[in-house]
C-alpha positions in Angstrom: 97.4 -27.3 -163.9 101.0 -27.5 -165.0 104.3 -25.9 -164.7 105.4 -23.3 -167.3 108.7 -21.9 -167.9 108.4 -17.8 -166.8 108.7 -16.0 -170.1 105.6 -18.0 -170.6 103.5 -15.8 -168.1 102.2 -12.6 -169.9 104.0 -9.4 -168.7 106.3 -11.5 -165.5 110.0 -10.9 -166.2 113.2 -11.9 -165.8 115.9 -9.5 -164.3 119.3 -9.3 -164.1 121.0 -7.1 -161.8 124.5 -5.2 -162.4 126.7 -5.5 -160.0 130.0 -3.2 -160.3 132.8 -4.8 -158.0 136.0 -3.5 -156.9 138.2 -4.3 -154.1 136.1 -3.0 -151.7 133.3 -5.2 -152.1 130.2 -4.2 -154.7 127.6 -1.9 -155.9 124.3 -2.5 -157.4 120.9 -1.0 -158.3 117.9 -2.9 -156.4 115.7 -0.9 -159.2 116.1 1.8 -162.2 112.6 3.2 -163.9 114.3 2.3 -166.9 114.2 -1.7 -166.3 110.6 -1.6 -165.7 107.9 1.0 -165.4 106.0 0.5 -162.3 105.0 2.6 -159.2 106.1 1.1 -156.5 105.1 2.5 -152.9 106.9 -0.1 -150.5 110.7 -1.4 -150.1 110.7 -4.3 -147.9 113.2 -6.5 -146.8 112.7 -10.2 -145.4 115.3 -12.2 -143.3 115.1 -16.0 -143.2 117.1 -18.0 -140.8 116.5 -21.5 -141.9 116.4 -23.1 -145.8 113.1 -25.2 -146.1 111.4 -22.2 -145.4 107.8 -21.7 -147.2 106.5 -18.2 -147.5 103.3 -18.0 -149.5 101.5 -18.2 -151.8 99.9 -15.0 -151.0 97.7 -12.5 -153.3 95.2 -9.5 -152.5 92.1 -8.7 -154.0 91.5 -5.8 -156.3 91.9 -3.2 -156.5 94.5 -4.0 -153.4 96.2 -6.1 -155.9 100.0 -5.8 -155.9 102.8 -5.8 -158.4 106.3 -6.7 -157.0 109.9 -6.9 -158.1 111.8 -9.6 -155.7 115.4 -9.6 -155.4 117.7 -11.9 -153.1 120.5 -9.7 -151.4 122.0 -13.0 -149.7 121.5 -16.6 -150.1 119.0 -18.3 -152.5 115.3 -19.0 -153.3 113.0 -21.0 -155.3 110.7 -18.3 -156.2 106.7 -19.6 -157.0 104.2 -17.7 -159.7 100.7 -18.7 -160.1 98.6 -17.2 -162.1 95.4 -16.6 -160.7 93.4 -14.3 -163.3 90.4 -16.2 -164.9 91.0 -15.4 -168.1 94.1 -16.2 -168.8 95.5 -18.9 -171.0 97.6 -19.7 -168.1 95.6 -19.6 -165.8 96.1 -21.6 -162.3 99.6 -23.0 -164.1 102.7 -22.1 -162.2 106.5 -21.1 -163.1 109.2 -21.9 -160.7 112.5 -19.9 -160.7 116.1 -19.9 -158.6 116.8 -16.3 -157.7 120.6 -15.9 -155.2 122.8 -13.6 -154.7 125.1 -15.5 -156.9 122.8 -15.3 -160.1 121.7 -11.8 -159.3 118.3 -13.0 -161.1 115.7 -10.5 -160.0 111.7 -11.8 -160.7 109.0 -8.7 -161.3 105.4 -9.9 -161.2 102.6 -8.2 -162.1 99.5 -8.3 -160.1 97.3 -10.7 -160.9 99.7 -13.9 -159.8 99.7 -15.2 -156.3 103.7 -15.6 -154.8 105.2 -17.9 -152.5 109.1 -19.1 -152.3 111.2 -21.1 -150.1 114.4 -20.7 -149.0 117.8 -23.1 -150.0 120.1 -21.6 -148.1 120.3 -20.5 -144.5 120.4 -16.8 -143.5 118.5 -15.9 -146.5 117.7 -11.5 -147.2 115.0 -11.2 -150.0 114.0 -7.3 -151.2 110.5 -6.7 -152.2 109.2 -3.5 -154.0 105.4 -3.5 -154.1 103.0 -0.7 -156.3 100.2 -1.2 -153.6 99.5 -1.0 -149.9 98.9 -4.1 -148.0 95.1 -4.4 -147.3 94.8 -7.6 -144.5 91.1 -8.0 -145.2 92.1 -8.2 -149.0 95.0 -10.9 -148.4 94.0 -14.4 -149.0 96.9 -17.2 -149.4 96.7 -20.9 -151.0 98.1 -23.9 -149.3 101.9 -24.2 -150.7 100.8 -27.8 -151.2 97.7 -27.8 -152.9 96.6 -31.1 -154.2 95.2 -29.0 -158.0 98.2 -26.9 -158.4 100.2 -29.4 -157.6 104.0 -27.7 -157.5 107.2 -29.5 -157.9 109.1 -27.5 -154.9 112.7 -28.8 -153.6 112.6 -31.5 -151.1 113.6 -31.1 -147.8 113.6 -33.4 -144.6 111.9 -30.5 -142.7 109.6 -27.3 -143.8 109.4 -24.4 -141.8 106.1 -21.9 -142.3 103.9 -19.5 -140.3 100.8 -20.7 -139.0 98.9 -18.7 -141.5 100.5 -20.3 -144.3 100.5 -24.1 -142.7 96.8 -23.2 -142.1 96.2 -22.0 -145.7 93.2 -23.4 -148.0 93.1 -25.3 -151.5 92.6 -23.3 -154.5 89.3 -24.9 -155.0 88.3 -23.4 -151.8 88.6 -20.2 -152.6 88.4 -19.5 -156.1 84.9 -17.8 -156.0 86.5 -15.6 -153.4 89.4 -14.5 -156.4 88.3 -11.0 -157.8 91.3 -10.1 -159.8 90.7 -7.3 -162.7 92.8 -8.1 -165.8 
């Protein structure tokens, strides 16, 4: 398994968001049907208090399977792809990419990929739109430090993660458990 740039992942893509500034501060569009055609069901905002944090990687199951558009609204991420769909020619390769406030990068991904990021700055607000409902029995996550996918994250002295995701398997461990229609 190896890292790939993103615009090497069939249909993820690379956003940039306007922002219109004035002296009163900004304005921007989290999402326009004209950037991307997708029907998303669910705005959701996370807020992480320390960097070094390590959300992910998390997928669901078809036909739970989720597309999302993720867009930091404050502070900065390393955001994580990993394309889980069997027959792919990318398939169980990853693509790593910065997305801040600063950059005002925005990352959609279609479903099929497991996602996971971690946070480099402190006090970090990420926006998520997502074209299905969250199913619990249909969520399965891969250990952020699996030993066959083996992704090049940042390096901190300290990690921060939920016990779910500390807890999380290998991606040899539950492969057969994958059911992903392409």
């Amino acid at each position: 398994m190896s890292q790939k740039e993103i615009k090497q992942f069939s249909d993820v893509m690379v956003l940039k968001r306007e922002v219109y500034e004035s002296e009163l501060g900004y304005f921007t569009n989290l999402y326009n049907q004209n950037l991307i055609e997708c029907d998303f069901i669910q705005d959701s905002v996370s807020h992480i208090n320390k960097r070094g944090t390590v959300k992910g990687l998390h997928f669901q199951n078809s036909p739970f399977s989720q597309a999302k558009l993720v867009t930091v609204l404050q502070g900065k991420i390393v955001d994580c792809i990993v394309d889980i769909r069997p027959k792919s020619d990318t398939y169980l390769d990853y693509g790593l990419i910065e997305i801040s406030d600063k950059n005002k990068n925005m990352l959609f991904i279609p479903r099929g990929y497991a996602h996971g990021y971690m946070t480099l700055e402190e006090n970090t607000l990420i926006n998520y739109k997502i074209d299905n409902k969250y199913s619990p029995e249909n969520e399965f996550s891969i250990n952020w430090k699996d030993k066959t996918l083996d992704i090049k994250w940042p390096e901190f002295e300290k990690y921060f993660l939920s016990k779910k995701d500390e807890q999380a398997p290998q991606i040899d461990e539950i492969t057969h458990k994958i059911k992903i229609h392409e």
